[in-house]
N, C-alpha and C positions, 0 to 999 in steps of 0.2 A: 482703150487698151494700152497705148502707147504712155498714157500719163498713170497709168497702175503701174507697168514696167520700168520706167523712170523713178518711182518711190521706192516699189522693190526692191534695185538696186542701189539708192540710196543707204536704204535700210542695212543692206550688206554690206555696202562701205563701210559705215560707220561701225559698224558691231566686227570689220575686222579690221583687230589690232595690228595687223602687218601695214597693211593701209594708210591705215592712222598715221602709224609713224612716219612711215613716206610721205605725208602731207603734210603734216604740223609739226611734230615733235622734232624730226630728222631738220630742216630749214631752221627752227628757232632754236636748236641747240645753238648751230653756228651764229645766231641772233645772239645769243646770249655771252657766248666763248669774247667773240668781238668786242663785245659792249665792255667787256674786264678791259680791254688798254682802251689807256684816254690818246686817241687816236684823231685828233682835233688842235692838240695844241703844237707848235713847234719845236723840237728837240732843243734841250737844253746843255749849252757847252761848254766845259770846265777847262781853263785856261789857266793853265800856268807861268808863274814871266817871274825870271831871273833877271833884274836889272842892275848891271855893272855900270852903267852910265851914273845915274844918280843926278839927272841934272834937265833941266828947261824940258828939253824932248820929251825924255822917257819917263816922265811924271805927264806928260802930256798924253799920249799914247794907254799909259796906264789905267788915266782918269775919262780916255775916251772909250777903253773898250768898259770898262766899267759900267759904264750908264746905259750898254746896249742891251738888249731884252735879247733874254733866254741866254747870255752868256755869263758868267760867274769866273770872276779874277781871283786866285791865288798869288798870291807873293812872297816868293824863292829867295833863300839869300845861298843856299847849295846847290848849286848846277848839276853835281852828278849825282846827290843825292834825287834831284826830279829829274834826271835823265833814267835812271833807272828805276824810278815809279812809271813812268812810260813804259819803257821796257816791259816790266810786269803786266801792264793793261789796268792798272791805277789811275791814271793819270791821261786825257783824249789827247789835251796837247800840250808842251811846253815853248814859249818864244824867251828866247836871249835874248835883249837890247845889249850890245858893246860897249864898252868903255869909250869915253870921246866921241859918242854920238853927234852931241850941241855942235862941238869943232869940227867933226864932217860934212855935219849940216850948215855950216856957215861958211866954208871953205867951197862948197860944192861940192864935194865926195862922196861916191854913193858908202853910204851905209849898210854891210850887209847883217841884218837882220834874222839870225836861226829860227828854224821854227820843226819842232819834232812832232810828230804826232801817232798815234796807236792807227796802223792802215786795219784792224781787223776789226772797225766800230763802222758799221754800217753809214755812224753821222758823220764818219771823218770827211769827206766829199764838200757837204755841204760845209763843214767847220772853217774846212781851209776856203773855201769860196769867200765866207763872211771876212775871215780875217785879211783877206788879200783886197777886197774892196772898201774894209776900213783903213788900210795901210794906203791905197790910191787917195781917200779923201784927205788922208795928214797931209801928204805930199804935196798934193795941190795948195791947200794952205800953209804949209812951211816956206813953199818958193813963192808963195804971194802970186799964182798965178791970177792971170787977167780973163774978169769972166765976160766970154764973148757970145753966152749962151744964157737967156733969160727963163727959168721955166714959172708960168702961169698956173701956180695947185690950183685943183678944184675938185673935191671931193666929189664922187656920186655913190648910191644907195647902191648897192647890189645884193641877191639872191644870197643869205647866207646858206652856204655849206660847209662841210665838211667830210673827211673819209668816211665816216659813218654813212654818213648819207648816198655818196654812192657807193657802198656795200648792201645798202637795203635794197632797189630792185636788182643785183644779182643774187640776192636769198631769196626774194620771191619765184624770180627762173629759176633757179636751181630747184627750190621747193616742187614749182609746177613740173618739171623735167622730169624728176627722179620719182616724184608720184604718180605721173601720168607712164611712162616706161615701164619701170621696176613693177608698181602696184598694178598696172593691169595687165602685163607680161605674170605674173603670179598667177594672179585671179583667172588668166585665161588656160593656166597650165594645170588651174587646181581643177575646172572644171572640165577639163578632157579626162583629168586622173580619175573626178570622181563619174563620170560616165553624162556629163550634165546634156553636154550639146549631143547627144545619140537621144537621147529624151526630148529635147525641143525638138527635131527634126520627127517623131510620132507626135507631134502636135499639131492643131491644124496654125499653131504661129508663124507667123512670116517673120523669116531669118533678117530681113531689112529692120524690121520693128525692133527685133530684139537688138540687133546692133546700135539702131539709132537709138533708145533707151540705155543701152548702155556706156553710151558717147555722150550723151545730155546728160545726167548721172555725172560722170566725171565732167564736167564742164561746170557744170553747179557748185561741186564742190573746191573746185583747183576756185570760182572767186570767192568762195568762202576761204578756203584756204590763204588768197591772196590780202585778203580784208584781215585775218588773223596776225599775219605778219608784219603787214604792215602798220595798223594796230599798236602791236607792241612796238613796233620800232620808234613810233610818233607821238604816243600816249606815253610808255613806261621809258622808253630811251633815249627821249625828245629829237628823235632825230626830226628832217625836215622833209617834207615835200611839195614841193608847192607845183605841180602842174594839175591838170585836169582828172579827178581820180577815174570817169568813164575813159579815159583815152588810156588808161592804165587798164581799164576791164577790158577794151576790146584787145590790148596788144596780149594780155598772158589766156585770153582765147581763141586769138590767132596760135599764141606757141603749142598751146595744151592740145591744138587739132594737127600739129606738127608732131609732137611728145607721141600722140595717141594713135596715130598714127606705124610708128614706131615701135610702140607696144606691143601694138596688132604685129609686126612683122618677127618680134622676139618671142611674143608666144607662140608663131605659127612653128617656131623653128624648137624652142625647149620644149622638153615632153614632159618634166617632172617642175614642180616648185623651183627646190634648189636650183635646177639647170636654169630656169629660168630668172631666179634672182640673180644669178653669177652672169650671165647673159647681159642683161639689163646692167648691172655694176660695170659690167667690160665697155659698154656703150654710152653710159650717164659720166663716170670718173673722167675719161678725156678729155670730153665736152666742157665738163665742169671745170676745168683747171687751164684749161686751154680758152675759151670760149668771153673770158672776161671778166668772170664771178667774183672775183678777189683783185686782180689788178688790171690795170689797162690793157688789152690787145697790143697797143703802140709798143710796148715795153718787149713783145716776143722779135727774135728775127725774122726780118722782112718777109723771107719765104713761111712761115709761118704763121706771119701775122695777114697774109693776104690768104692763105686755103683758109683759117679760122673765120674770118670775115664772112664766107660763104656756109660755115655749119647753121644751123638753126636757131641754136641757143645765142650767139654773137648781135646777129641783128634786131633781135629780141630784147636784149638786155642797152642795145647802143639805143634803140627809139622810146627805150621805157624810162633812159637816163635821162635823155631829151627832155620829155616829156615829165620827171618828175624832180631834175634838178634848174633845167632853163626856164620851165611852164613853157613850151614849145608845143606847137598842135601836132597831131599824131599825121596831116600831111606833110609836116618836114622832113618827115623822112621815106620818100619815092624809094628809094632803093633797099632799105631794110625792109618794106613791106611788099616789095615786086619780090625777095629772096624769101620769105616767109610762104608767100601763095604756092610760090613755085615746090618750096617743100612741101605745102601742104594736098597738090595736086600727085607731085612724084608719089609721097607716102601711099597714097590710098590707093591710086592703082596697084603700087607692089605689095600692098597690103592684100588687097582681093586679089590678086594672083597666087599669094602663098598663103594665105588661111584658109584649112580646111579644117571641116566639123568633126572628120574621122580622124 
């Protein structure tokens, strides 16, 4: 009985289109959105330099920032005309070398050095960071300092990555989230409207059966679902994974009994579809933006970044990173999977407390 009821609703996942999309479509649109910026390479920085000097140094200077990757020299011989392509947001940055650079620098005087830039370019931060620690290495070699400090390179192999790659398991939580929530908070709201569970209960079924048929059902699916996005991420948009892919199936059916949980407790409360979509949306959106999905936790404020820590979706997405950007075992992470249980003991009890069949 229990493996007819599990196809069953199988069958009715798939034949509905609200579903669908909350499993696959909705997750790999933002697969797809992502994939358009090349989000792997480093920001490219367009430097402008006005040199008044004209002499030993700042041909030095010129010819060093030059040969640095990802940055692109320009050479000004009008100061206000590239001060005010700056101004405009034409232009990231512009540095002035001075007149009589060589003679300060032989004299010992410091040299000051302009340097303008557009503050309202996200890369201005790191620009000035680059150019301020190619400006520390001339210095060191124009005063001939003495090196007291031998560094021994040695390359090692490591894991490539890139942002790509940790954005693909927060599409897959996200995917699992918003499908397991959303779609069966619907599903549970269409079948009260349409009189479903007043008809199982004149049955001789046992309300456990149906439920657990209907939790295997969505568990099935959420790894099909996860195999699909992942899938595309690694096959058509070469992203990377390289941990254990079981340790990725146990952790997004650990989340999806967290997710589904959840569900149960949005459908016990909306009485219509709609209520129940907007429901589900008021509870999936926070999570989702809050939670990790897109950028690190680390990057919120502190108090925010420590209640986030604790939702469901957060240590979900930290042990699937682990686990598919370090190849990390899924025991490294004790503490996202002790917060995972715990929600998924909390859920179910408030789940059977507020779901009723009438």
């Amino acid at each position: 009985m229990l493996a007819v009821l599990i196809v069953a609703n199988l069958k009715m996942l798939v034949r509905n289109r609200q579903s669908l999309f909350w499993a696959l479509a909705f997750p790999l649109i933002f697969v797809g959105i992502f994939a358009l910026f090349d989000l792997g390479d480093a920001p490219t920085h367009e430097i402008a330099v006005v040199d008044f000097a004209q002499d030993d140094v700042s041909r030095r200077i010129v010819a060093g920032l030059d040969i640095i990757d990802n940055v692109e020299v320009e050479i000004w011989s009008d100061s206000q005309a590239a001060r005010q392509e700056v101004i405009d947001g034409d232009l990231d940055f512009l540095l002035i070398l001075p007149a009589g650079l060589a003679g300060d620098v032989g004299a010992n005087v410091p040299a000051r050095i302009e340097l303008l830039y557009d503050q309202g370019r996200p890369t201005a931060s790191s620009g000035i960071g680059l150019i301020q620690r190619f400006l520390d290495q001339v210095n060191l070699a124009l005063v001939d300092a003495p090196v007291a400090l031998g560094l021994d390179v040695q390359g090692v192999r490591t894991l490539e990555t890139d942002y790509f790659d940790f954005l693909l398991p927060g599409f897959v939580g996200m995917g699992v989230m918003t499908f397991s929530i959303i779609g069966l908070a619907t599903v549970l709201a269409l079948y009260r409207e349409q009189k479903i569970f007043k008809r199982i209960l004149a049955t001789p079924l046992r309300v456990r059966t149906f439920f657990a048929s209907l939790i295997l059902a969505y568990l099935a699916l959420s790894l099909v679902q996860a195999a699909v996005i992942l899938g595309a991420g690694v096959f058509i948009l070469d992203a990377n994974v390289h941990g254990n892919l079981g340790y990725l199936a146990i952790l997004v059916v650990l989340g999806n009994l967290v997710f589904l949980g959840i569900g149960f407790v949005v459908g016990a409360y909306a009485k219509t579809v709609p209520a129940a979509a907007g429901l589900g949306n008021a509870v999936v959106m926070p999570m989702m933006f809050l939670s990790g999905t897109f950028f690190p936790t680390d990057d919120l404020p502190r108090g925010v970044s420590t209640v986030v820590t604790y939702l469901p979706l957060a240590p979900m997405l930290e042990a699937m990173r682990g686990v598919s950007l370090d190849a990390k075992p899924i025991w490294d992470f004790p503490l996202e999977l002790a917060v995972l249980a715990a929600w998924i003991g909390g859920m179910s009890l408030v789940a059977m407390r507020v779901f009723r069949f009438r």
